[in-house]
Residue frames relative to the residue before (quaternion, step in Angstrom):
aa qw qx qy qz dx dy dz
X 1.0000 0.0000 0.0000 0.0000 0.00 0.00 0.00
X 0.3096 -0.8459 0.4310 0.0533 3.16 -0.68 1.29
X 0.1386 -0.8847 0.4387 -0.0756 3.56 0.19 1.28
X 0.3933 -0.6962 0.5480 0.2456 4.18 -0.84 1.48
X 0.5594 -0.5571 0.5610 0.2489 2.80 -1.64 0.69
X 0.4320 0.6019 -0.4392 0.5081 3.70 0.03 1.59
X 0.4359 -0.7660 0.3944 0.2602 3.15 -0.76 1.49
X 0.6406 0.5404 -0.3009 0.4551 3.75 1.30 -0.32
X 0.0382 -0.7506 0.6279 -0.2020 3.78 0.65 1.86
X 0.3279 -0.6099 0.6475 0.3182 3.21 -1.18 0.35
X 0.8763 -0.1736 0.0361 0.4480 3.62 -0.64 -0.12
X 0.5627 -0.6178 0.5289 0.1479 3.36 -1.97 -0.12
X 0.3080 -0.7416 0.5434 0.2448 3.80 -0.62 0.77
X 0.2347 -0.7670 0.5778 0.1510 3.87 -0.94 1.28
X 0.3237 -0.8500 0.3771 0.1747 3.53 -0.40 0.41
X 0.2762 -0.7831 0.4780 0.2864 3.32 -0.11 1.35
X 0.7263 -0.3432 0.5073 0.3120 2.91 -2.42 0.53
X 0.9310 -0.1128 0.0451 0.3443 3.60 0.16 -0.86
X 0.3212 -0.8042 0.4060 0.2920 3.70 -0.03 0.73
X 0.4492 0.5551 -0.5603 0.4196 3.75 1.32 -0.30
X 0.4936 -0.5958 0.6067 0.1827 3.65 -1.32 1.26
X 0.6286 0.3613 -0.4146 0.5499 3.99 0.69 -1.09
X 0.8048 0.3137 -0.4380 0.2493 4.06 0.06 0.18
X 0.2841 0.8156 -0.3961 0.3117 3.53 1.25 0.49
X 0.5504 0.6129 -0.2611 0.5032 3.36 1.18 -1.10
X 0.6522 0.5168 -0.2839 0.4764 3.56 0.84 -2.13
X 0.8141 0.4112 -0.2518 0.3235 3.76 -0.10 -1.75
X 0.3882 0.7165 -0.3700 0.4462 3.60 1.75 -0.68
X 0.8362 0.3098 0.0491 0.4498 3.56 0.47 -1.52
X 0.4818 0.5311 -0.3658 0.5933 3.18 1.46 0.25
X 0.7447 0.3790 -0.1895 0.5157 3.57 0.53 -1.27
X 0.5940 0.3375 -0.4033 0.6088 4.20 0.85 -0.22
X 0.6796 0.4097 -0.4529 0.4064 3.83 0.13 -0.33
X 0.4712 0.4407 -0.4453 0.6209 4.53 1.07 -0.53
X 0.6221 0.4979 -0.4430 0.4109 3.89 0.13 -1.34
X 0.8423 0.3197 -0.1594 0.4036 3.60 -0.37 -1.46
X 0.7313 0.3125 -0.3928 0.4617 4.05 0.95 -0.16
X 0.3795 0.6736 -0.4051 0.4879 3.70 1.65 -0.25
X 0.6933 0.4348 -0.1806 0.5457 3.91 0.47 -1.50
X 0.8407 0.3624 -0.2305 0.3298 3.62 0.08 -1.11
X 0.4926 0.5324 -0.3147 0.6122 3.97 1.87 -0.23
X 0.7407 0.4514 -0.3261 0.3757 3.63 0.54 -0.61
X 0.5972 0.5158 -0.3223 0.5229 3.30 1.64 -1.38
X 0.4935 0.6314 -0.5073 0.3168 3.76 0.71 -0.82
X 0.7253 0.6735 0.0474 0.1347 2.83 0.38 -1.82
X 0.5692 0.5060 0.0223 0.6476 2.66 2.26 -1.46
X 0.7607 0.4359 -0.2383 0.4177 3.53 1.25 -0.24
X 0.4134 0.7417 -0.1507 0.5062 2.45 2.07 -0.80
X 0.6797 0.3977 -0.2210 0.5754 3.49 0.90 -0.92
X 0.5492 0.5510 -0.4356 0.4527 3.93 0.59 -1.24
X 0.8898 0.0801 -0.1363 0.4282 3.20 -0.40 -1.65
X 0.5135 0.4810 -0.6141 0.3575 3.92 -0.43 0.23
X 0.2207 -0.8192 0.4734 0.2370 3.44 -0.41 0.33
X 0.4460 0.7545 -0.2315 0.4222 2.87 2.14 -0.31
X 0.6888 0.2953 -0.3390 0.5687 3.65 1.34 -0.81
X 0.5149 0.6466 -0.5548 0.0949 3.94 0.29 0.47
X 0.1759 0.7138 -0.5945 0.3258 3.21 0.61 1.12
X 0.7077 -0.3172 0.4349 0.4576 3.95 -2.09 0.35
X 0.7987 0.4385 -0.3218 0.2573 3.12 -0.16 -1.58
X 0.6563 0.4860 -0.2195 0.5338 4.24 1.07 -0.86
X 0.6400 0.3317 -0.4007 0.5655 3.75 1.21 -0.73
X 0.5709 0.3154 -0.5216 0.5501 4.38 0.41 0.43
X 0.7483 0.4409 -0.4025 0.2892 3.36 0.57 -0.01
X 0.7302 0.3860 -0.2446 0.5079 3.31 1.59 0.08
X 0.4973 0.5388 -0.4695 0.4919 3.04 1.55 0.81
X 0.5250 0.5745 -0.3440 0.5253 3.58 1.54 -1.28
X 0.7142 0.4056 -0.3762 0.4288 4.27 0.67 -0.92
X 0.5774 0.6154 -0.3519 0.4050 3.87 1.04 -0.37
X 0.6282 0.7281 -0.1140 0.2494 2.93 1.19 -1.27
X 0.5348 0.5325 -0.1121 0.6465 2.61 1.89 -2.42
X 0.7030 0.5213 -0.4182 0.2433 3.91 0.10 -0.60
X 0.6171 0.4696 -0.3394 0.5324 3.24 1.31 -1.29
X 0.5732 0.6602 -0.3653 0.3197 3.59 0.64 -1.04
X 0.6665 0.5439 -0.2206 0.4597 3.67 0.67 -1.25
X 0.6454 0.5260 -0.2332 0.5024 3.30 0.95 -1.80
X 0.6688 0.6321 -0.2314 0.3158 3.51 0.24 -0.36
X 0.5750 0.4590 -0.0543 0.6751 3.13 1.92 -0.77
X 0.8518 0.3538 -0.1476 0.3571 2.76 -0.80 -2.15
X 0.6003 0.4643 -0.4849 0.4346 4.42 0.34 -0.62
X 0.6631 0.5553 -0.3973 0.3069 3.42 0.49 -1.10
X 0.7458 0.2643 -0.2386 0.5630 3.43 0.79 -1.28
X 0.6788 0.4487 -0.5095 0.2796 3.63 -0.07 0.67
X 0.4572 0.6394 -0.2929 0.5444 3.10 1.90 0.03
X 0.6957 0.3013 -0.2833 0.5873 3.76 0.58 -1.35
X 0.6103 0.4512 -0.5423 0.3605 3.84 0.61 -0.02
X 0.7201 0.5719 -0.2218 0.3243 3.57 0.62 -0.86
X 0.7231 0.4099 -0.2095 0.5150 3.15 1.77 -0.58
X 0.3970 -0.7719 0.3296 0.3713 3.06 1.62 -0.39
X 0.4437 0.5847 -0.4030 0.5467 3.12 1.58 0.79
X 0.3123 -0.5856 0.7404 0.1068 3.36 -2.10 1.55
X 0.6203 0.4701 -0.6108 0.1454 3.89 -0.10 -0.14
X 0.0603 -0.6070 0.7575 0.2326 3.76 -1.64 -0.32
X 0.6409 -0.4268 0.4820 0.4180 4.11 -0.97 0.75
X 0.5275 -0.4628 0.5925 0.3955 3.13 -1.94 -0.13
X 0.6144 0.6090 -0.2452 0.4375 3.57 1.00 -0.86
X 0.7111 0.5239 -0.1738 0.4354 3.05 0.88 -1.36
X 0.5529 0.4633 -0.3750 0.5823 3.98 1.24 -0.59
X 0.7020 0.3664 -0.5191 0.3216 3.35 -0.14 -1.27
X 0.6799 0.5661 -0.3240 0.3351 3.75 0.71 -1.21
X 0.5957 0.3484 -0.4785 0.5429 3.72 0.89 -0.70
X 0.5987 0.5152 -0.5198 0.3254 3.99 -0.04 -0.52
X 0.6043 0.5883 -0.4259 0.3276 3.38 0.93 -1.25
X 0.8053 0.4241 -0.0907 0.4043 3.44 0.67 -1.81
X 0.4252 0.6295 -0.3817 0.5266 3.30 1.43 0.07
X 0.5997 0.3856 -0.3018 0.6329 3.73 0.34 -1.86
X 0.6959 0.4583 -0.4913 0.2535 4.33 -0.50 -1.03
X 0.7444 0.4676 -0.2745 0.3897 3.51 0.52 -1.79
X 0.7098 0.4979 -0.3462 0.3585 3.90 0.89 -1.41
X 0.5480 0.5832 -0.3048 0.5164 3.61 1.44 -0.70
X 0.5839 0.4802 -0.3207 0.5707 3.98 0.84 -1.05
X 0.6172 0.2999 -0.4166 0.5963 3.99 0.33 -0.84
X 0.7781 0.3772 -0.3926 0.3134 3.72 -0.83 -0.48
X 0.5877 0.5134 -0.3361 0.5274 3.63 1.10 -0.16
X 0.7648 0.3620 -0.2210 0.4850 3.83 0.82 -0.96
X 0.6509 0.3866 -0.4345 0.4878 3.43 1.12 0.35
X 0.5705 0.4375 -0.5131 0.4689 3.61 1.20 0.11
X 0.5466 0.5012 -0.4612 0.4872 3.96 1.12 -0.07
X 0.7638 0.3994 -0.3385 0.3775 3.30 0.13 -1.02
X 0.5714 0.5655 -0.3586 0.4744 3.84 1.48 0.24
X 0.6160 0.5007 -0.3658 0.4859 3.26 1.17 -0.82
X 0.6180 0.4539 -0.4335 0.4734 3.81 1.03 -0.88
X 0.5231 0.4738 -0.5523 0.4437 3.83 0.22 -0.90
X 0.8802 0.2760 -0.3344 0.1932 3.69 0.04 -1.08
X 0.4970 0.6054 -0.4895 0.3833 3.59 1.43 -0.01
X 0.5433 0.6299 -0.3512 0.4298 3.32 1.33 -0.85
X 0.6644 0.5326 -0.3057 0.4259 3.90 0.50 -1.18
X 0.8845 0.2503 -0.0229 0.3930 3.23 0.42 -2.31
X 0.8160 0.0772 -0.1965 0.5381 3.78 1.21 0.14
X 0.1994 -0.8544 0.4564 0.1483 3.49 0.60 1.52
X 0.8281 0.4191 -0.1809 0.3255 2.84 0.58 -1.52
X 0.4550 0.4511 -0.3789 0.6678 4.06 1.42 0.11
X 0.5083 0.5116 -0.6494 0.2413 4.26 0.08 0.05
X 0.9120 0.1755 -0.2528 0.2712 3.18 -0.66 -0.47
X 0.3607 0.4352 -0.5428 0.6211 3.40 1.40 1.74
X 0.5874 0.4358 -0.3839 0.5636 3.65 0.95 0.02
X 0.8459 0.0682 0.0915 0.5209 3.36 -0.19 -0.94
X 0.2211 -0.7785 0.4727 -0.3489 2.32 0.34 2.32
X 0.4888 -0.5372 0.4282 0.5377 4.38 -0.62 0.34
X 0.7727 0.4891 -0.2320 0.3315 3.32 0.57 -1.10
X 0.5733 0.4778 -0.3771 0.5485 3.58 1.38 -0.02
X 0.7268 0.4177 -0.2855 0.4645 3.36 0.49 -1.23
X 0.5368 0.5979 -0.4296 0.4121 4.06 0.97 0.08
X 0.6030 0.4583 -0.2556 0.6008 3.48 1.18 -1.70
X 0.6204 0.4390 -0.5195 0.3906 3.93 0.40 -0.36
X 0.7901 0.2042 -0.3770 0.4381 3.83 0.23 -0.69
X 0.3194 0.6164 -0.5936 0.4070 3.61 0.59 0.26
X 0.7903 0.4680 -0.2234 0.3262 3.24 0.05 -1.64
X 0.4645 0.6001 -0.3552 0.5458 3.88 1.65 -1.18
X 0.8251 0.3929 -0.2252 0.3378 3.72 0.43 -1.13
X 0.6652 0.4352 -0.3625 0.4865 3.31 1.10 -0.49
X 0.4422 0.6576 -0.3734 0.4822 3.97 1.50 -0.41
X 0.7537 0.3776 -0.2353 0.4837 3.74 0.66 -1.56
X 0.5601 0.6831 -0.2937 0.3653 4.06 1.20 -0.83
X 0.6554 0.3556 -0.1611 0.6466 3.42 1.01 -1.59
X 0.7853 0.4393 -0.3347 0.2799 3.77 0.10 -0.32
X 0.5107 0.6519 -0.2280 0.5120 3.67 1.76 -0.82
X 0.8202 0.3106 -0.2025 0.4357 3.57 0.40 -1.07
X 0.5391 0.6531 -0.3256 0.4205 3.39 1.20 -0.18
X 0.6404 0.5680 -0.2544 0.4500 3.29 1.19 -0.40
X 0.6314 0.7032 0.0255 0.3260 3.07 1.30 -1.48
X 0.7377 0.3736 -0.0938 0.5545 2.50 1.27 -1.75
X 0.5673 0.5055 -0.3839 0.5247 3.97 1.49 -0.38
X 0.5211 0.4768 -0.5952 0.3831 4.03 0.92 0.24
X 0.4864 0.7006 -0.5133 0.0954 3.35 0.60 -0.70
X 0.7399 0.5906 -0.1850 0.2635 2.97 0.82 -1.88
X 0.4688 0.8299 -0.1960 0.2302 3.29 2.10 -0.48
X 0.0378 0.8228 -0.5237 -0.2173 3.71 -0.60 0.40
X 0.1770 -0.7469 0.6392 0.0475 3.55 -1.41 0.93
X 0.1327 -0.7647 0.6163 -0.1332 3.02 -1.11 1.56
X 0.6964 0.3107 -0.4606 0.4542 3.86 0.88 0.60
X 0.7681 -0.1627 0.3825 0.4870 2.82 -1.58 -1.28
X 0.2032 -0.8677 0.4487 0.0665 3.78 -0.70 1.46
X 0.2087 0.8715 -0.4275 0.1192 3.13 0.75 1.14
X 0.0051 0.8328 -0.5422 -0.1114 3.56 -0.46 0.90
X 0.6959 -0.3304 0.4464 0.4553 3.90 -1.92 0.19
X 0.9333 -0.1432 0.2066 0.2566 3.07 -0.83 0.80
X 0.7731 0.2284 0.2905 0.5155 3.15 0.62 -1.91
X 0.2101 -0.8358 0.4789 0.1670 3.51 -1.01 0.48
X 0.1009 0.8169 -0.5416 0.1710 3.41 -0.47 1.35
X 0.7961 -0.4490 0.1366 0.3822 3.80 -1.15 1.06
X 0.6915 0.6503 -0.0935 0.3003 2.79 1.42 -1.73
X 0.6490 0.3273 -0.1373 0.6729 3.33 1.04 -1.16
X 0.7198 0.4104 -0.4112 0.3800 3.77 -0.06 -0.37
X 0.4464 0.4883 -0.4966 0.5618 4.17 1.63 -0.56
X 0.6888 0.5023 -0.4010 0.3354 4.20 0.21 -1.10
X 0.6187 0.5773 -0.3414 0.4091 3.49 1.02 -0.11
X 0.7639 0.4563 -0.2952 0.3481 3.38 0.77 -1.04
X 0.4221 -0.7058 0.5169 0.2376 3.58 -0.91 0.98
X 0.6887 0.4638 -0.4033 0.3846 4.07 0.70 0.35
X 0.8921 -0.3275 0.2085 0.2311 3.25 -0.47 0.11
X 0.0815 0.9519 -0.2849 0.0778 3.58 1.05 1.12
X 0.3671 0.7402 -0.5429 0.1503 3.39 1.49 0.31
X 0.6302 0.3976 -0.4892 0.4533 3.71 0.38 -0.96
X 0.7363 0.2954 -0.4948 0.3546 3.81 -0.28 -0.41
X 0.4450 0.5331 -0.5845 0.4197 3.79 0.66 0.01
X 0.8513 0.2949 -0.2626 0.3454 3.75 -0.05 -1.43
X 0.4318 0.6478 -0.5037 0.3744 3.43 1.37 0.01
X 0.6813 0.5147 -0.2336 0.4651 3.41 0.90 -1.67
X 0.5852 0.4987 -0.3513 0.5343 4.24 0.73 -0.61
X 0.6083 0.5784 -0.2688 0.4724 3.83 0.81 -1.06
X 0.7539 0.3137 -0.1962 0.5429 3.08 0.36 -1.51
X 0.8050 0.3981 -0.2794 0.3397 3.75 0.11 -0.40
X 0.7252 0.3245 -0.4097 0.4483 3.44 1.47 0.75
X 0.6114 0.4320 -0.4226 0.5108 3.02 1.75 0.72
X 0.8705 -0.0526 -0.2490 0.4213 3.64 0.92 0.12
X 0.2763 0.3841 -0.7402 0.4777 3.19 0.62 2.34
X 0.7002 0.5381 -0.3146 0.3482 4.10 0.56 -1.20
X 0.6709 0.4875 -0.4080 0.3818 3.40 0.90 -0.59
X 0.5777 0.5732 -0.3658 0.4516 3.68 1.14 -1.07
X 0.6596 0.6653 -0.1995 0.2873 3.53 0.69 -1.10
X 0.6146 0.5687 -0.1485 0.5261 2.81 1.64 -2.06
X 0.7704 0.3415 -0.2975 0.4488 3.62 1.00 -0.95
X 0.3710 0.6546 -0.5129 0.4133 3.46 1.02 -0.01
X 0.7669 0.4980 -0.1418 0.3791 3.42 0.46 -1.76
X 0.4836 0.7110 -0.2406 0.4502 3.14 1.46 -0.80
X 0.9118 0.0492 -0.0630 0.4029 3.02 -0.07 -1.24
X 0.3700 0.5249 -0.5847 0.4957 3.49 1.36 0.93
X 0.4515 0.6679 -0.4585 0.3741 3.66 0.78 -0.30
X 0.8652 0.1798 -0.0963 0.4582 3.43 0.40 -1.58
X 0.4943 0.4437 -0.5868 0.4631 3.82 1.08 0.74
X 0.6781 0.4169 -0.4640 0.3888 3.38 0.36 -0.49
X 0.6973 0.4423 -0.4363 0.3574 3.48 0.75 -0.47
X 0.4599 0.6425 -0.3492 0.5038 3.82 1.68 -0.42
X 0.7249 0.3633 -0.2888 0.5090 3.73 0.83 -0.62
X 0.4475 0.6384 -0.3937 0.4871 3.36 0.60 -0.55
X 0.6984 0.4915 -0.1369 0.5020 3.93 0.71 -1.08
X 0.6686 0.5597 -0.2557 0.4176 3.49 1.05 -0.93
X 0.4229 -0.6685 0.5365 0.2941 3.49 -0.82 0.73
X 0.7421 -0.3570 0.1553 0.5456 3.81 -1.09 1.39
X 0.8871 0.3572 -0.1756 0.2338 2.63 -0.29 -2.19
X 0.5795 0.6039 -0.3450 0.4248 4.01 1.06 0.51
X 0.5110 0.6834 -0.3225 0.4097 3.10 1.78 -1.03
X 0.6764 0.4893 -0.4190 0.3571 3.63 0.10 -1.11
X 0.8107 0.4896 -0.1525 0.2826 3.24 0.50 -2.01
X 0.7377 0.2892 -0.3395 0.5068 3.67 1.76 0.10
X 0.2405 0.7246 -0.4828 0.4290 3.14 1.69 0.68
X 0.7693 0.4817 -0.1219 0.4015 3.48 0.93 -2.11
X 0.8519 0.2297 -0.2744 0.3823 3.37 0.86 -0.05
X 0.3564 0.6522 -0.4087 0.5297 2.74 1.27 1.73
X 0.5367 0.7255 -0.2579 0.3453 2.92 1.60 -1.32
X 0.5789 0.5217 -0.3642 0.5099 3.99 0.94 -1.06
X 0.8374 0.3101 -0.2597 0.3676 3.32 -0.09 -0.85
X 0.4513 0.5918 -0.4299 0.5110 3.47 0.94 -0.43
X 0.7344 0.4056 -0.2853 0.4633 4.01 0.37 -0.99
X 0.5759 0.4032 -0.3724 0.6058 3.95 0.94 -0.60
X 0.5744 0.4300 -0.4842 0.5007 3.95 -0.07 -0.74
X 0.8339 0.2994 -0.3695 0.2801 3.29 -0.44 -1.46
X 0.6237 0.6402 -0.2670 0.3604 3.67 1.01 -0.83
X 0.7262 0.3934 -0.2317 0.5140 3.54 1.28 -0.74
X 0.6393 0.4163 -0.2658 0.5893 3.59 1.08 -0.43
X 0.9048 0.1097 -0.3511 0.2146 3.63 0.49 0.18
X 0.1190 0.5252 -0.6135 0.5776 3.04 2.12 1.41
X 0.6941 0.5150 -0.4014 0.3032 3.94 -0.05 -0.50
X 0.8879 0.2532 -0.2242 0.3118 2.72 0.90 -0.97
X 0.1448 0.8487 -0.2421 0.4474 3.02 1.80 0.61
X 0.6875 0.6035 -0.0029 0.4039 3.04 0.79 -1.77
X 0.7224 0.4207 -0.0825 0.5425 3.06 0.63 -1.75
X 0.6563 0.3858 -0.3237 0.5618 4.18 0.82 -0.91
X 0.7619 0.2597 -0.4460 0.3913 3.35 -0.04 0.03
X 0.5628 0.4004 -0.5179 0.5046 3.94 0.96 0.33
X 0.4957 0.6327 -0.4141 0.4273 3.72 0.87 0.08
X 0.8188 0.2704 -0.0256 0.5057 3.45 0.88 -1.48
X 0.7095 0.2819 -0.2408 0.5994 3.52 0.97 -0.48
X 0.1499 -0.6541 0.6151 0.4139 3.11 -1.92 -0.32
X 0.7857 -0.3987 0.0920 0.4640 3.22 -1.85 0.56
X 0.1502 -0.7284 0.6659 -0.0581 3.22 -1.53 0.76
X 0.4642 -0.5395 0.4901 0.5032 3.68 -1.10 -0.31
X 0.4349 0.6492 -0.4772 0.4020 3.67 1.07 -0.05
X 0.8011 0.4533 -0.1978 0.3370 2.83 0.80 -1.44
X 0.5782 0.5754 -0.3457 0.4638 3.28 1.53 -0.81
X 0.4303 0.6281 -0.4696 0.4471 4.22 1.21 -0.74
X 0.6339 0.6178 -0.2939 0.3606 3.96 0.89 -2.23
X 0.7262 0.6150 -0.1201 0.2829 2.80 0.69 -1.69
X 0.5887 0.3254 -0.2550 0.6946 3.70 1.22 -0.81
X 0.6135 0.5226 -0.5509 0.2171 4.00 -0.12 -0.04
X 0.7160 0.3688 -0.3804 0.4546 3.78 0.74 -0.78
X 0.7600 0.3869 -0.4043 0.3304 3.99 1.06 -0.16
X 0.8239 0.3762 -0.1809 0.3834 3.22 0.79 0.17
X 0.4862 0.6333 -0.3766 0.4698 3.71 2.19 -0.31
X 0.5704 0.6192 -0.2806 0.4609 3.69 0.88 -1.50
X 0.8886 0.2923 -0.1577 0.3164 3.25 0.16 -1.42
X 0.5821 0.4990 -0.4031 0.4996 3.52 1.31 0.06
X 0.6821 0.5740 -0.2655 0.3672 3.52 1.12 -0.45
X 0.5111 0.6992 -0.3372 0.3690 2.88 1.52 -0.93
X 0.7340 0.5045 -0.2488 0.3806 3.66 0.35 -0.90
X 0.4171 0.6477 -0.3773 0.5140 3.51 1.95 -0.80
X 0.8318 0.4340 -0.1467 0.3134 3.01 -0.12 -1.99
X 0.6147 0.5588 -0.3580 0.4262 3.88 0.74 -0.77
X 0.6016 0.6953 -0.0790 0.3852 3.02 1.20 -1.68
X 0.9048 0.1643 -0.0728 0.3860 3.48 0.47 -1.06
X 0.5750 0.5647 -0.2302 0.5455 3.14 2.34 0.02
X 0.5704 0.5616 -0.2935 0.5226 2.98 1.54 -0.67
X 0.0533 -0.7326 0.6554 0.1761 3.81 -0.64 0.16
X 0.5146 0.4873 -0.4439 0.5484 4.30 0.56 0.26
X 0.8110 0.3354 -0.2621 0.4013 3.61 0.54 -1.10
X 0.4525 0.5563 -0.3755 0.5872 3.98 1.88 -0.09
X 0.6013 0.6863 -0.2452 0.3275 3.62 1.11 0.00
X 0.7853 0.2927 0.0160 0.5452 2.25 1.16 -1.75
X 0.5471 0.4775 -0.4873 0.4849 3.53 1.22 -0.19
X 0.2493 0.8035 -0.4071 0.3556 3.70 1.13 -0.80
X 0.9074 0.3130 0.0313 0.2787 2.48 -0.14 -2.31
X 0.2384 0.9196 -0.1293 0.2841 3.19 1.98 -0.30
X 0.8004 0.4783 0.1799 0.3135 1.76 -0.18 -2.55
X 0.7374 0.4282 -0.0386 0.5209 3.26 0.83 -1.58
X 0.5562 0.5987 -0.3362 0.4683 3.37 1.19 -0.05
X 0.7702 0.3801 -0.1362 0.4937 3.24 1.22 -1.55
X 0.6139 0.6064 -0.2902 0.4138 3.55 1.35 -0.64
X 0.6714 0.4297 -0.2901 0.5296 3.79 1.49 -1.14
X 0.3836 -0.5968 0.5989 0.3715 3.34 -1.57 0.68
């Protein structure tokens, strides 16, 4: 599809996983089955917190913002490409990209902010038990995701709004999915400022979340380190969940990002490209779930609520 040099294009070309027609059917049902167990682990999860009164505690309300988060996050993606698979259509508007990028840059920025909160709580929890819940307080731990949201708000549209100015003069094919990265590699004018915007913005608000990540594993491990044996395991273990979501979302992320550094787009890249929206968040609900022994309780208890007459 042959596209003028003129920032008013009418739409974008998504690139499918596979061009064999006999696998369309397969990737169709592959991508609604992540969709429907991605949504239905998070929603669990989210009730799970409501009604137990047992999980209203900081640590389960970052966990049911971090499981809300993953929903919008997914939803953002995953309909689109089960739709252009089903119709047998690659376009997405011009309107429509800038907007999935927007909500793309918000939600991945909103996850990386609530797992540097939900680290800082592991560590008030580790290194000053007895002052937690004068620390992390409803009213602190509220102004914390406020703050995650107003961090991901001011940073999302700011990109977005610097494609405008963009012109594209080839073939507009993006991974799968629309994001800042691949959609700046398209444009045939001039993209340094939106390059150093995007570096700028991603080592002050991807590095800062990180920095506190690192941070405050720093001082549990040094807090355990202090702990006679038989303490070591049991704040090891309730560290352990989050340590597997961190490590999973930051290094599908960062994954992602080196190979749009070193390669250009590819169907490889388009595979990369679905791993940080849509691995994390189906897993998440695994991992909480089966490490968590309160939250195997309460889903337990759930369950069996909704299942008995």
């Amino acid at each position: 599809m042959e596209l003028r040099n003129e920032t008013g294009i009418l739409e974008f070309l998504l690139m499918e996983v596979t061009e064999n027609p006999d696998m369309q059917s397969l990737v169709f049902s592959l991508f609604l089955f992540i969709y429907l167990v991605t949504i239905l682990g998070n929603l669990l999860i989210i009730l799970a917190v409501i009604l137990d009164s047992h999980l209203h505690t900081p640590m389960y309300f970052f966990l049911f913002n971090l499981s809300f988060v993953d929903i919008c996050f997914t939803s953002t993606t995953i309909p689109k490409m089960i739709v252009n698979i089903q119709t047998q259509s690659k376009s997405i508007s011009y309107t429509g990209c800038l907007t999935q990028t927007c909500f793309v840059l918000v939600f991945a920025s909103l996850d990386s902010c609530i797992l540097s909160v939900m680290a800082y709580d592991r560590c008030v929890t580790i290194c000053h038990p007895l002052r937690y819940t004068v620390i992390m307080n409803p009213h602190f731990c509220g102004l914390l995701i406020l703050l995650s949201l107003f961090i991901s708000i001011v940073d999302a549209p700011m990109h977005s709004l610097m494609v405008l100015p963009l012109t594209f003069c080839t073939d507009l094919e993006i991974p799968l999915f629309c994001e800042v990265v691949q959609v700046i590699k398209l444009a045939c004018s001039d993209t340094l400022i939106n390059n150093i915007l995007i570096y700028f913005a991603a080592s002050v608000f991807a590095g800062i979340p990180v920095c506190g990540i690192i941070f405050s594993y720093t001082q549990i491990v040094s807090s355990v380190l202090r702990m006679l044996s038989a303490g070591k395991y049991k704040a090891f273990s309730t560290c352990g969940s989050h340590l597997s979501v961190v490590s999973l979302f930051y290094g599908t992320t960062f994954r992602v990002y080196m190979n749009s550094a070193l390669a250009d787009s590819s169907r490889n890249a388009a595979v990369l490209s679905a791993m940080y929206t849509v691995v994390p968040q189906m897993m998440n609900p695994f991992i909480h779930s089966l490490r968590n022994r309160d939250m195997k309780g309460a889903l337990r208890k759930f369950i069996s609520r909704t299942t008995l007459p």
